[in-house]
MIDOSE-1310 file (N, C-alpha, C; in nm, 2 decimals, decimal comma, always signed):
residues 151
xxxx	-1,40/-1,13/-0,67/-1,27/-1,08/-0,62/-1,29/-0,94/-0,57; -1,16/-0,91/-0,46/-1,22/-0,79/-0,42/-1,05/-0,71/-0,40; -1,05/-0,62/-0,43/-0,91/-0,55/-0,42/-0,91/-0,43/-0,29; -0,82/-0,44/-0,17/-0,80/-0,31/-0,12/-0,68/-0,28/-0,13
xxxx	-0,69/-0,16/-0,13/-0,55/-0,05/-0,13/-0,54/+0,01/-0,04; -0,42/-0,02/+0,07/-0,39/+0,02/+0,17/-0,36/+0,15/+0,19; -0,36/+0,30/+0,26/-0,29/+0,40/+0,26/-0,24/+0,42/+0,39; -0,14/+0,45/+0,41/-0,09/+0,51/+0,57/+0,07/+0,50/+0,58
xxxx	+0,11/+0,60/+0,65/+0,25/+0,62/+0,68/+0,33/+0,48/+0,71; +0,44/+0,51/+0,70/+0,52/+0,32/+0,74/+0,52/+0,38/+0,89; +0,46/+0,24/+0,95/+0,51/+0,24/+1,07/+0,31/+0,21/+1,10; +0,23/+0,27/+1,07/+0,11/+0,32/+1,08/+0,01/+0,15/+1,15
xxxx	+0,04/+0,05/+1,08/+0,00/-0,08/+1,10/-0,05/-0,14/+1,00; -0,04/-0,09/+0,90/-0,07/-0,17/+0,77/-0,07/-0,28/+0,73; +0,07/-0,31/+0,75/+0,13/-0,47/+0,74/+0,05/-0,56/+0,79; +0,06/-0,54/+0,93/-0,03/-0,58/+1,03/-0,16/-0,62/+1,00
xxxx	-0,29/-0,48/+0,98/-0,39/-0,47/+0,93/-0,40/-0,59/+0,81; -0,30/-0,59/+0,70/-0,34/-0,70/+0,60/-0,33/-0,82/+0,62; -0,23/-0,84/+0,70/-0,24/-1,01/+0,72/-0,35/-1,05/+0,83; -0,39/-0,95/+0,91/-0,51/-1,01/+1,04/-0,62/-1,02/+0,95
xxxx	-0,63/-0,91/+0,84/-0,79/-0,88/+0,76/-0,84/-1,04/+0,76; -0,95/-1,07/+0,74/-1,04/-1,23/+0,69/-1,03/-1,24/+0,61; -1,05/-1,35/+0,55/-1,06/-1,39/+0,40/-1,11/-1,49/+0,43; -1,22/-1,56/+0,35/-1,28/-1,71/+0,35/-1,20/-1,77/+0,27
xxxx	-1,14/-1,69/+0,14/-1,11/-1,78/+0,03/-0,92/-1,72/-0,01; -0,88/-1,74/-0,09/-0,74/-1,69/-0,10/-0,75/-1,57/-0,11; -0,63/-1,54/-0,03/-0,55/-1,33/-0,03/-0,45/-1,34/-0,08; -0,38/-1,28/-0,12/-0,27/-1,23/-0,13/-0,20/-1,09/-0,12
xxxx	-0,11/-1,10/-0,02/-0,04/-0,95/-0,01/+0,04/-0,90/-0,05; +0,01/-0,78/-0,12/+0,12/-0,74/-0,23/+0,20/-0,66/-0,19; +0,38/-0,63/-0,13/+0,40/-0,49/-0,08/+0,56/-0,46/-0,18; +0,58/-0,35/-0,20/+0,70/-0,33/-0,26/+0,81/-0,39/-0,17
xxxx	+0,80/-0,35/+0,01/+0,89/-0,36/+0,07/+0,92/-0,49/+0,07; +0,87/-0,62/+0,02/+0,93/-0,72/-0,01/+1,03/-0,72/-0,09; +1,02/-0,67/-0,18/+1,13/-0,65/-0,27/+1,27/-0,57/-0,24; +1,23/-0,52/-0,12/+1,36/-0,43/-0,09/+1,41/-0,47/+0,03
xxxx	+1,39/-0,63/+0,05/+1,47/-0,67/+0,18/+1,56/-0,75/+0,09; +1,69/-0,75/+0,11/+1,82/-0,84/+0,06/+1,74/-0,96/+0,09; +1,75/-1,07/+0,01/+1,73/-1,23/+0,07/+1,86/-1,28/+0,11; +1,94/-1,29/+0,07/+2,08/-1,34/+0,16/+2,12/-1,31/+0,28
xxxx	+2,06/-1,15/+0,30/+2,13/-1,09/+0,43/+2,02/-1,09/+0,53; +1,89/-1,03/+0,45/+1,73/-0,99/+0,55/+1,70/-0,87/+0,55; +1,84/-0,79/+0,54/+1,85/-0,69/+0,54/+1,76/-0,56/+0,50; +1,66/-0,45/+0,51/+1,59/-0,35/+0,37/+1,72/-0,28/+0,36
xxxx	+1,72/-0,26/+0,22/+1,81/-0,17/+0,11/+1,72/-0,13/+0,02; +1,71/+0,04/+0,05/+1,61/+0,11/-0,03/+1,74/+0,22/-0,10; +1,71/+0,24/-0,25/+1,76/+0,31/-0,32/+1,64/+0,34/-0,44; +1,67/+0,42/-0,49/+1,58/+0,46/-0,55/+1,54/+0,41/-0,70
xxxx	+1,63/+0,30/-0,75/+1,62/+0,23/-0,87/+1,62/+0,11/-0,80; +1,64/+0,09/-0,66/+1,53/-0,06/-0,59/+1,35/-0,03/-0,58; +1,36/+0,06/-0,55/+1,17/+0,13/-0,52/+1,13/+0,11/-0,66; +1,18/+0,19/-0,77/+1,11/+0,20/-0,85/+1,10/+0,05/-0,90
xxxx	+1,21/-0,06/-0,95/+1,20/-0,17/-0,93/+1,08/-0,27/-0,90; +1,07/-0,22/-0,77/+0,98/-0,29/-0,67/+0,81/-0,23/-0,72; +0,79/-0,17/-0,71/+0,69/-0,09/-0,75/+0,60/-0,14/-0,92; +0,70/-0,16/-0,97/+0,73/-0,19/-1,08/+0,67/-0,39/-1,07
xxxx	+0,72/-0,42/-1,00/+0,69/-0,59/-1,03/+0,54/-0,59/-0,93; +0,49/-0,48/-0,82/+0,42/-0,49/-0,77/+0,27/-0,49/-0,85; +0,35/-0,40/-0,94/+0,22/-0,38/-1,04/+0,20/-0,52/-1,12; +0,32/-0,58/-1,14/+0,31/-0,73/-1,27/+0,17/-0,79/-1,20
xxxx	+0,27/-0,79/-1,07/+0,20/-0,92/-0,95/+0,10/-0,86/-0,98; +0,04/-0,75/-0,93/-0,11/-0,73/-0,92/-0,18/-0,74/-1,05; -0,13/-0,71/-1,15/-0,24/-0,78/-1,28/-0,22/-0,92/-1,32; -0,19/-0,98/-1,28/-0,15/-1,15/-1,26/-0,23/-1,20/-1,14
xxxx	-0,24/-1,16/-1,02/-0,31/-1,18/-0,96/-0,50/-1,11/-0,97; -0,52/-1,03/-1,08/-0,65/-0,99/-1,13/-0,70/-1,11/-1,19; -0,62/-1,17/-1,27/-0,68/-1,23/-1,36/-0,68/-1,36/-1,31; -0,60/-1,42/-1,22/-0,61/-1,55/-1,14/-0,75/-1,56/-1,13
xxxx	-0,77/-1,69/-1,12/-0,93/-1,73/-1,09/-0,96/-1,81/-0,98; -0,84/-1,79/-0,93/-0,80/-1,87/-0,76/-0,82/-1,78/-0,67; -0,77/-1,63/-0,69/-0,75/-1,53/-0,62/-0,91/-1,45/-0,57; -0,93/-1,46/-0,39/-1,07/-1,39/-0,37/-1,05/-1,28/-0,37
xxxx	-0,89/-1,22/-0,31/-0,84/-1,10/-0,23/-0,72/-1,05/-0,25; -0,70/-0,97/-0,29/-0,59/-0,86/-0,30/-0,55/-0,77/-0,21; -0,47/-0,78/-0,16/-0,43/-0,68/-0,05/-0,31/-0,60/-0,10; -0,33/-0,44/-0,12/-0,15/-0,34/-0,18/-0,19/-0,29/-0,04
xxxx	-0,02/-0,34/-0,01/+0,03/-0,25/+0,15/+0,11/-0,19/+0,12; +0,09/-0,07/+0,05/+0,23/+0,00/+0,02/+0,18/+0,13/+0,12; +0,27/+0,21/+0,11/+0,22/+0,37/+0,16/+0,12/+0,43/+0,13; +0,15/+0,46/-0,03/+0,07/+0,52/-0,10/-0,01/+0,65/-0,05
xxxx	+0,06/+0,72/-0,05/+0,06/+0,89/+0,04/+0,06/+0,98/-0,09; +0,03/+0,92/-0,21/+0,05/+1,04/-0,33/-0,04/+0,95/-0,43; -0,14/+1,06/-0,50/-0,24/+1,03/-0,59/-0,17/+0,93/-0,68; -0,05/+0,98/-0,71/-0,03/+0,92/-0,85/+0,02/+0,77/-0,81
xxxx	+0,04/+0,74/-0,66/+0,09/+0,66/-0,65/+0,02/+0,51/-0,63; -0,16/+0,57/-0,59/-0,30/+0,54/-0,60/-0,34/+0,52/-0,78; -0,36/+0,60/-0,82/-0,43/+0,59/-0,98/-0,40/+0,46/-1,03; -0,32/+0,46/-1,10/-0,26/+0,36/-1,16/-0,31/+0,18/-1,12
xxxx	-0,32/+0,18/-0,97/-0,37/+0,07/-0,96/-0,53/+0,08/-0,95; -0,63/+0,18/-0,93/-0,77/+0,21/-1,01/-0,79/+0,17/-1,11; -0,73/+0,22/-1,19/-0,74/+0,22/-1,31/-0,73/+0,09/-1,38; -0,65/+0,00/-1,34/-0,61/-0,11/-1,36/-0,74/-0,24/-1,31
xxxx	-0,74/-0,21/-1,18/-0,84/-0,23/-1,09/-0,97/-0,23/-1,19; -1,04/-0,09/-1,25/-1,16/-0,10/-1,33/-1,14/-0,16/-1,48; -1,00/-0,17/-1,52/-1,00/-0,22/-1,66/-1,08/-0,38/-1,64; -1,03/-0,41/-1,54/-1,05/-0,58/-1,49/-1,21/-0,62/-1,44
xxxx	-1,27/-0,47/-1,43/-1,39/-0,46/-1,35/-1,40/-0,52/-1,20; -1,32/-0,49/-1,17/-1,28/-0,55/-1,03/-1,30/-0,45/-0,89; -1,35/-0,45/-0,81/-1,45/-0,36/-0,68/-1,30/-0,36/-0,62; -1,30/-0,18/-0,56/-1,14/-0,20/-0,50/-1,22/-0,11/-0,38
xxxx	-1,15/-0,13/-0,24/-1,18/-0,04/-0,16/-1,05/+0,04/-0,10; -1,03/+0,15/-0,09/-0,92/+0,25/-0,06/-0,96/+0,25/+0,14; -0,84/+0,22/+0,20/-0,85/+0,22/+0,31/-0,74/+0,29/+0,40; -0,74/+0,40/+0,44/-0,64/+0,45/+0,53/-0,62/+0,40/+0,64
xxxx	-0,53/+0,35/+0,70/-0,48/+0,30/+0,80/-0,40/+0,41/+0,89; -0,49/+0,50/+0,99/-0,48/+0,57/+1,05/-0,43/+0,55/+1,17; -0,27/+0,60/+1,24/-0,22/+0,59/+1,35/-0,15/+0,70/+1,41; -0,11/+0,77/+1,54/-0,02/+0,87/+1,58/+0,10/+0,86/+1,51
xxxx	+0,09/+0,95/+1,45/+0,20/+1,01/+1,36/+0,37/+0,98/+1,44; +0,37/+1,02/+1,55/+0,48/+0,99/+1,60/+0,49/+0,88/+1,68; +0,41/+0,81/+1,68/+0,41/+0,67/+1,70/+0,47/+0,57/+1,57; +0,42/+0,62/+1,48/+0,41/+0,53/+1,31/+0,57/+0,53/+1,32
xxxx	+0,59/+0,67/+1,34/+0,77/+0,72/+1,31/+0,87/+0,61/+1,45; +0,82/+0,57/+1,53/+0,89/+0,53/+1,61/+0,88/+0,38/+1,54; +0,79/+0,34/+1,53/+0,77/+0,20/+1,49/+0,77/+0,15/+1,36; +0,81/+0,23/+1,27/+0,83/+0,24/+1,18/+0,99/+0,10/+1,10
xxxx	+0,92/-0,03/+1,08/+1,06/-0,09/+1,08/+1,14/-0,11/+0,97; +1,14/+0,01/+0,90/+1,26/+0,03/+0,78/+1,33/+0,15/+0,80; +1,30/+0,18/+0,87/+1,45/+0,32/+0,97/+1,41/+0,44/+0,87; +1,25/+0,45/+0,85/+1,23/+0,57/+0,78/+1,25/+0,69/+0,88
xxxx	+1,35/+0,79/+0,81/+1,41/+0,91/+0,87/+1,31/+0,98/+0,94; +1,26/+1,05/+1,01/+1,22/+1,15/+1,04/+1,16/+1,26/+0,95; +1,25/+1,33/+0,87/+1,23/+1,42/+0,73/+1,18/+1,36/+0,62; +1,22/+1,27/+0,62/+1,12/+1,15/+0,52/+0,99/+1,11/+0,57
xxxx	+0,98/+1,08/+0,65/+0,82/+1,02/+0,72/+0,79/+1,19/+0,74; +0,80/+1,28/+0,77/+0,75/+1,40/+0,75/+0,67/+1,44/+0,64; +0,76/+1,44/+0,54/+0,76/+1,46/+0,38/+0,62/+1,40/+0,37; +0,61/+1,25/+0,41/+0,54/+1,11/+0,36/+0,42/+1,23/+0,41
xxxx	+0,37/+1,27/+0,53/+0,28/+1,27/+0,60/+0,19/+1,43/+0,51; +0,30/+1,52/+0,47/+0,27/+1,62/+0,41/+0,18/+1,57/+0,28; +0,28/+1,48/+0,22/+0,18/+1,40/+0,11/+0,06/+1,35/+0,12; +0,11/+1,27/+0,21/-0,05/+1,20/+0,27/-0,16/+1,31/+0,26
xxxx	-0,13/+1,44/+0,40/-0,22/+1,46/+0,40/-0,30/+1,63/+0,26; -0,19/+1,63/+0,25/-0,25/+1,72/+0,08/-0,36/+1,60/-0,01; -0,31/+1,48/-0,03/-0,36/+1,37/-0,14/-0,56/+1,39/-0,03; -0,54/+1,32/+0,08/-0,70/+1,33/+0,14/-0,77/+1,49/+0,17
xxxx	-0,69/+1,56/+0,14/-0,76/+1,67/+0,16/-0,80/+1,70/-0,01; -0,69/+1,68/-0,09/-0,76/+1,70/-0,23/-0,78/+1,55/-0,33; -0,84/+1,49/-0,26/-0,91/+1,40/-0,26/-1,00/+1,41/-0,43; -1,01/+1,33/-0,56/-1,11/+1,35/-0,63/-1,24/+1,31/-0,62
xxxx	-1,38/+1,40/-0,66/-1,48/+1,36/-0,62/-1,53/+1,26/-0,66; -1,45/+1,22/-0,80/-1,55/+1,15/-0,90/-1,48/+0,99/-0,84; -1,37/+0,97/-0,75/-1,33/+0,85/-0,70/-1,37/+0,80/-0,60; -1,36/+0,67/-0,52/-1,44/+0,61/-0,52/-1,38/+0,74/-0,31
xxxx	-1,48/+0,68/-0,21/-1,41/+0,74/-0,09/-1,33/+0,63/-0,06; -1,23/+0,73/+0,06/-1,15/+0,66/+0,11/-1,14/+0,64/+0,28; -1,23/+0,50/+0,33/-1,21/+0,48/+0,42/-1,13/+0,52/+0,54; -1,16/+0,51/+0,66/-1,03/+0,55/+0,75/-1,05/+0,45/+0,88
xxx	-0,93/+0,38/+0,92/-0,94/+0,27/+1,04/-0,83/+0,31/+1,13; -0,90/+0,39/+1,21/-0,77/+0,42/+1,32/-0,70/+0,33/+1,41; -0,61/+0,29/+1,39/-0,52/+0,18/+1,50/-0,51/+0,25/+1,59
């Protein structure tokens, strides 16, 4: 089994990036923003006790999908523009002894922001990007690196 963890602004091609990736054998794609689309309406409705929520069963799913013995591939498409927002599934990741690869999904910033299809603000996708790029610049040494695939 093999786990990646996606990083890059919304909008960036993530989504994208995980479902084109190959797989011989089963993937699965893990993203919070499923959880924050209304199913009656289709609608995303982000609030801040929907994120944490979401975030929250992302993690179930992904230790449930560790231990599946069906599962080749793991794919987290979340943002994940903040260390702490990374750790947690590492860690999880090595409790399981499971090989994870950290992959940035690198695209024009104001491009990501235009295409971006959950109407993330401007000041928000700014914020995101400040995060982003503090987390790769202070980067830990002792982790594993972090890939970069420019769209």
């Amino acid at each position: 089994m093999e786990v990646i963890v996606l990083i890059g602004l919304p909008g960036s091609g993530k989504s994208t990036w995980a479902s084109n990736y190959p797989c011989t054998g089963k993937k699965v794609v893990l993203a919070s923003d499923d959880d924050l689309i209304e199913p009656t309406t289709g609608v995303y409705w982000w609030t801040r006790e929907r994120v944490d929520q979401a975030h929250k069963n992302v993690m179930l799913q992904f230790i449930d999908h560790l231990q599946a013995e069906d599962v080749d591939l793991v794919i987290l498409d979340n943002t994940n523009t903040r260390l702490e927002f990374v750790a947690p599934y590492l860690f999880v990741a090595s409790a399981f002894e499971v090989k994870v690869r950290l992959i940035h999904i690198k695209h024009d910033v104001r491009d990501s922001l235009a295409r971006n299809r959950h109407g993330v603000n401007s000041g928000r996708h700014a914020d995101m990007e400040r995060n982003l790029t503090y987390m790769l610049e202070h980067w830990p040494e002792d982790f594993q690196p972090i890939e970069v695939v420019e769209i």
